[in-house]
N, C-alpha and C positions, 0 to 999 in steps of 0.2 A: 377234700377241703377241710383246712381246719382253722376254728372258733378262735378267735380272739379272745384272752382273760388279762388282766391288771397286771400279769408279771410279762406281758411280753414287749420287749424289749424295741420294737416298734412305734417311736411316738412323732409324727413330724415338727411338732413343738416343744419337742422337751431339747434344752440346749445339750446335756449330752450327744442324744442321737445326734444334732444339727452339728457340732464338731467332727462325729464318724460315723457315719448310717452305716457302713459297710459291713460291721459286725452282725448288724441286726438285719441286713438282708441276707448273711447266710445262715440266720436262723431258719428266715422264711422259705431261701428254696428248700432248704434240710426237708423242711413242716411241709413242705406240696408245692404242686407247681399252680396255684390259683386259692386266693384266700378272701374272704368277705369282711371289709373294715367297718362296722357301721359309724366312726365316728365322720367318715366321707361319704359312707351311703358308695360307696365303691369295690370295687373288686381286682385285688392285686395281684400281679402277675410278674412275677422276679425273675423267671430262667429266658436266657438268651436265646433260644431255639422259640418257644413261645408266645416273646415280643417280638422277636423277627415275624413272626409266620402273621402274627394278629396285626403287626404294622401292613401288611399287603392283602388282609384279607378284608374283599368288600361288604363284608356284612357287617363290619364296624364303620363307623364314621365320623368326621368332625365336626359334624352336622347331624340335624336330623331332619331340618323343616323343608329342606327340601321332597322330603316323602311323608310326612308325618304332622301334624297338629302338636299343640303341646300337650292340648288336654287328651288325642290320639295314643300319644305317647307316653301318658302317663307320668308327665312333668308340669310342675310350676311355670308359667313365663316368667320371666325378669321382672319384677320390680318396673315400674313405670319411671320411675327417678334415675334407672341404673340406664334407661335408653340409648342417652350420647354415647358412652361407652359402647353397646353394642351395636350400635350404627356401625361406629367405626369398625369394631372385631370382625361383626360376621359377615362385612362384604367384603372382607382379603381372603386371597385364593389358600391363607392357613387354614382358618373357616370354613371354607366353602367345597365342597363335593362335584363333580360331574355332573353335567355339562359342563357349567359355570367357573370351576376351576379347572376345566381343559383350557378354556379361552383364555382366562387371565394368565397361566401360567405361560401358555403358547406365545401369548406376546410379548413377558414379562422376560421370557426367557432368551431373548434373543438379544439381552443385553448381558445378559451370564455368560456366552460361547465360549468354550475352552478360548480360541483367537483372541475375544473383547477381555478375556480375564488376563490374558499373556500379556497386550499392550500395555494393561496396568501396572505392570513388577515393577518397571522403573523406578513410577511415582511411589508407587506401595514404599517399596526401599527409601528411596530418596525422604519422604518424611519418615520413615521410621529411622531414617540415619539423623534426621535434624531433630525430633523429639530427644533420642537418648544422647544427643548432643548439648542439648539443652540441662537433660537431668547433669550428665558430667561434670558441667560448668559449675550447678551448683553444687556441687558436691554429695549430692542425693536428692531426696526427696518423695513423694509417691508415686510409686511404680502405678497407680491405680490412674490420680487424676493426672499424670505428667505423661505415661506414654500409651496404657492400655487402653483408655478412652479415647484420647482425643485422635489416635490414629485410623480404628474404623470410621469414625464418625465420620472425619474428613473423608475418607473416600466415598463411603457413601453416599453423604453428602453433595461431594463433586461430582460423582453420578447422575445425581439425581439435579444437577442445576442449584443447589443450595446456596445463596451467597454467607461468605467466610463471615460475615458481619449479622447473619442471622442465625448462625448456627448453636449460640449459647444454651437457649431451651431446649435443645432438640434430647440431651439426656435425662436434666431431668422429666421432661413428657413422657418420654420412653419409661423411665424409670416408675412414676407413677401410674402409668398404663399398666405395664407388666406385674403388678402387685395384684391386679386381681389375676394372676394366673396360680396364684398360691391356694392351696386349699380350704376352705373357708372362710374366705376373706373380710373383715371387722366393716362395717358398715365406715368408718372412719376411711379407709382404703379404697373402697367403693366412690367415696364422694372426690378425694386425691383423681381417682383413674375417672370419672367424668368430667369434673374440671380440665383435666389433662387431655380428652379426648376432646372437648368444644374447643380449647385453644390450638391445637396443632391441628384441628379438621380446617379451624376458620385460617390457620397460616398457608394452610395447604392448598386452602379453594384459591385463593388471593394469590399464589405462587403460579397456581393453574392457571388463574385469567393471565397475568402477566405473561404466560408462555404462547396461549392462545395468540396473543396480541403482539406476541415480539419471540418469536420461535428461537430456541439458540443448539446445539449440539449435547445435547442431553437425554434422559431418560425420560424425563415427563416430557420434552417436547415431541418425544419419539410416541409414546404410548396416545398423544391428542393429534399425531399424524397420521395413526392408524386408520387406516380409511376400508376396509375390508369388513364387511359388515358381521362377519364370523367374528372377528376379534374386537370389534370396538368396544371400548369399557365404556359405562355410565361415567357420571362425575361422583358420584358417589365411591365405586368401584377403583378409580382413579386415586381420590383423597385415602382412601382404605389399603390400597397397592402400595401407593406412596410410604404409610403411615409403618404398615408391617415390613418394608422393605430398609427404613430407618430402624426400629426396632431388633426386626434378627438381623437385620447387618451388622449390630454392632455388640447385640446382649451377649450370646454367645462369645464371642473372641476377649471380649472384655474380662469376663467371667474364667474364658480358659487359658488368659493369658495371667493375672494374681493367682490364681489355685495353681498353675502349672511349675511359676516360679517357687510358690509359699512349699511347693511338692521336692521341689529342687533343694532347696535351702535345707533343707528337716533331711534329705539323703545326700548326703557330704561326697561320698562316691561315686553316685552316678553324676553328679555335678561337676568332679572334678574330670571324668571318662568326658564327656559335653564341652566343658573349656579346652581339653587336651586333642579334641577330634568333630571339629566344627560340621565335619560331612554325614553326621550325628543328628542334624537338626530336622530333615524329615520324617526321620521315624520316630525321633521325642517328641515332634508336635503331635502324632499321632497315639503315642502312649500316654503321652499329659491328659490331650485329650478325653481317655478310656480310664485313666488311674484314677482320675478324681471329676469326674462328669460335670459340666456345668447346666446341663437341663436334667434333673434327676428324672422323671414322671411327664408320661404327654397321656390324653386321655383320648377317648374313643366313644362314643355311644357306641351299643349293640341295636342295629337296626332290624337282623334279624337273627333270634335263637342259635346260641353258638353252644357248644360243649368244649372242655379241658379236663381233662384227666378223669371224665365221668362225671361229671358237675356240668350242670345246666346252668346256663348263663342268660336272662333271659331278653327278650326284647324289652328296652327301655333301660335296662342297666347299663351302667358307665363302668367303663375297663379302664384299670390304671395301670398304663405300662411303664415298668420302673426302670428306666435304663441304667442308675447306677446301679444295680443289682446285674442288671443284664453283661453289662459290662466285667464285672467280676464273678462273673462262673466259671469256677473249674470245669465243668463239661467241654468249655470252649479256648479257654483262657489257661497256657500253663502257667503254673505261680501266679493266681491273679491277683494276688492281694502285693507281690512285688512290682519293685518300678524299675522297667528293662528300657532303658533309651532307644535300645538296638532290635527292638521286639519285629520280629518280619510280620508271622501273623498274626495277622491283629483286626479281626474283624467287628470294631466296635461298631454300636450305633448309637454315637453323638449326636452325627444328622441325621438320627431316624431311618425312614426304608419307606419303600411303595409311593407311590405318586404324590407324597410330600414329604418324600425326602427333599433335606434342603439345598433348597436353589445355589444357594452362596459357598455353601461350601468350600469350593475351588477356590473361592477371593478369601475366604476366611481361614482357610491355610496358607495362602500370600501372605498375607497379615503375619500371623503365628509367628511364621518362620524368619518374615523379615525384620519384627521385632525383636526376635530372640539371638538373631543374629548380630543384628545392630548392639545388641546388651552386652553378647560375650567379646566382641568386638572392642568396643568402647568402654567397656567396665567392665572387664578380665576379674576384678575383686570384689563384685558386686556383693551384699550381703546385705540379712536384713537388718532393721538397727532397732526392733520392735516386735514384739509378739503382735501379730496383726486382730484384729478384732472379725467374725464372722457375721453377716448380714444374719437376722433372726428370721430368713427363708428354708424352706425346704426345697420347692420346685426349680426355683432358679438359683442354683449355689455361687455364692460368691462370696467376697472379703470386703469389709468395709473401705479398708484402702492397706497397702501395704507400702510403708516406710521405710527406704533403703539409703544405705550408702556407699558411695564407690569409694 
């Protein structure tokens, strides 16, 4: 393990790094494969063999309270003010450990089935053809708010029973929820993500009663039919299901659909190999994916005493697995710092690993690809018309919006 000092090139706020961290995490795995940050009070973890193995091993967890006290564990509680907030967080099966996330996931999942995610494509395509239809029309516009947003949203959404006439807050809620998943988050941020979590909890319950009351072909009305006493959720657990199902149904894709293109634009060749060979698109959504990560770090408590590389890790420490690091390890990854369209192996993990790897996955490469299809398809000339500007996050990477023209 080794010590952090003032010249290492490691900052998650300093806007250099936030334009390319990529350099600075092959400082880190160079320096070891486990390093202690004190300005997170955390313990970083860069090589791809070592976030795989720790994403599957149970002695870490996204939780603790289900074994532990706080003051057991040798942690602060929350802030009494920050509550709403984690009402909402830590009764979604992200949150939550065994049991408890057996059951949610178990019921949650049987709206994911390779089957239920195939009957989707149509629609998937079918608005992803009408969105970049729209951009065409106007002669550009932002690739951000004009096709990478509103296209998971709506599925999700329609999933979930959402009507098209309530659907306007659902990103920004999302969007200020997810702010506290950044690292030290400004008490400013805090009070955005509790606001954001009393108003979509209280849309959510109100969406629940109405389903209660008038059942329709949906997700939630499927999850309040659950009549199996192993899997019925709370209303709690419900609004929390709901909440984190809106959320990474669409942060992700959103995130790896501007990085993926802004990746495209900036390599003139692999772009043009892409327009020239459309049968290109499942394996560039899988390299966009890995070249330019949109969840950089997911974290872990240590619930019980782990070692790496000889270093004691101990109970009550927090591990921070960095996937865009993980992501571009030469150990794993040939040319990892190049971007291969065509790359076969490709073992990223975007969506994580062990029993919350993500559920969506399989709809959020529908998306990818029907999107980017619809793009090369419809706007063969597509380009940016603007140096895009960078969201001043570390954990969730993404672009402020990006500005194109056909």
């Amino acid at each position: 393990m080794a010590a952090f000092d003032s010249s290492d090139s490691f900052d998650p706020w300093d806007p250099d790094f936030l334009a390319d961290p990529y350099p600075a995490y092959a400082e880190l795995r160079d320096r070891g494969r486990v390093h202690y940050y004190e300005p997170t009070d955390q313990w970083l973890v860069p090589h791809h063999a070592d976030v795989s193995a720790l994403l599957r091993d149970r002695r870490l967890g996204r939780t603790y309270v289900h074994r532990y006290t706080h003051e057991d564990f040798g942690r602060t509680p929350p802030p009494p003010e920050h509550e709403p907030f984690h009402t909402l967080n830590d009764h979604g099966m992200l949150d939550l450990e065994p049991p408890d996330h057996t059951r949610i996931r178990r019921l949650v999942s049987k709206a994911f089935t390779p089957r239920t995610v195939e009957r989707l494509k149509p629609y998937v395509r079918s608005l992803a053809d009408d969105l970049v239809g729209r951009l065409v029309e106007s002669g550009g516009g932002d690739l951000l708010t004009d096709v990478a947003e509103p296209l998971p949203v709506a599925v999700i959404a329609e999933m979930l029973g959402i009507p098209e006439s309530d659907r306007a807050p659902l990103r920004p809620w999302s969007a200020d929820i997810c702010g506290m998943y950044e690292l030290n988050p400004s008490e400013e941020t805090a009070a955005r993500a509790v606001r954001a979590s009393l108003e979509f909890s209280e849309y959510l319950r109100a969406l629940i009663a109405a389903r209660r009351k008038d059942p329709g072909d949906d997700l939630v009305s499927g999850l309040i039919a659950a009549h199996d006493e192993d899997d019925r959720l709370t209303e709690q657990e419900m609004v929390s299901t709901c909440a984190l199902l809106l959320n990474a149904g669409h942060e992700a894709t959103v995130n790896a659909t501007v990085n993926g293109w802004w990746a495209l634009f900036r390599d003139p060749g692999s772009l043009a190999a892409l327009r020239a060979d459309h049968s290109l698109v499942p394996t560039a959504v899988e390299e966009l994916m890995r070249y330019d990560t949109p969840l950089q770090l997911f974290e872990r408590w240590v619930l019980d005493e782990i070692e790496i590389d000889g270093t004691t890790i101990p109970r009550g420490a927090e591990v921070a697995m960095l996937f865009g690091s993980a992501n571009h390890d030469p150990a794993v990854f040939s040319a990892p710092d190049r971007l291969d369209l065509g790359r076969r192996d490709n073992p990223h993990i975007s969506f994580s690993a062990g029993i919350h790897y993500c559920i969506g996955a399989p709809l959020a490469r529908i998306e990818l690809a029907a999107s980017m299809t619809a793009l090369l398809e419809r706007a063969p000339a597509l380009r940016p018309a603007a140096e895009p500007e960078r969201k001043p996050n570390f954990v969730i990477r993404g672009l402020k919006g990006l500005t194109v023209e056909v």
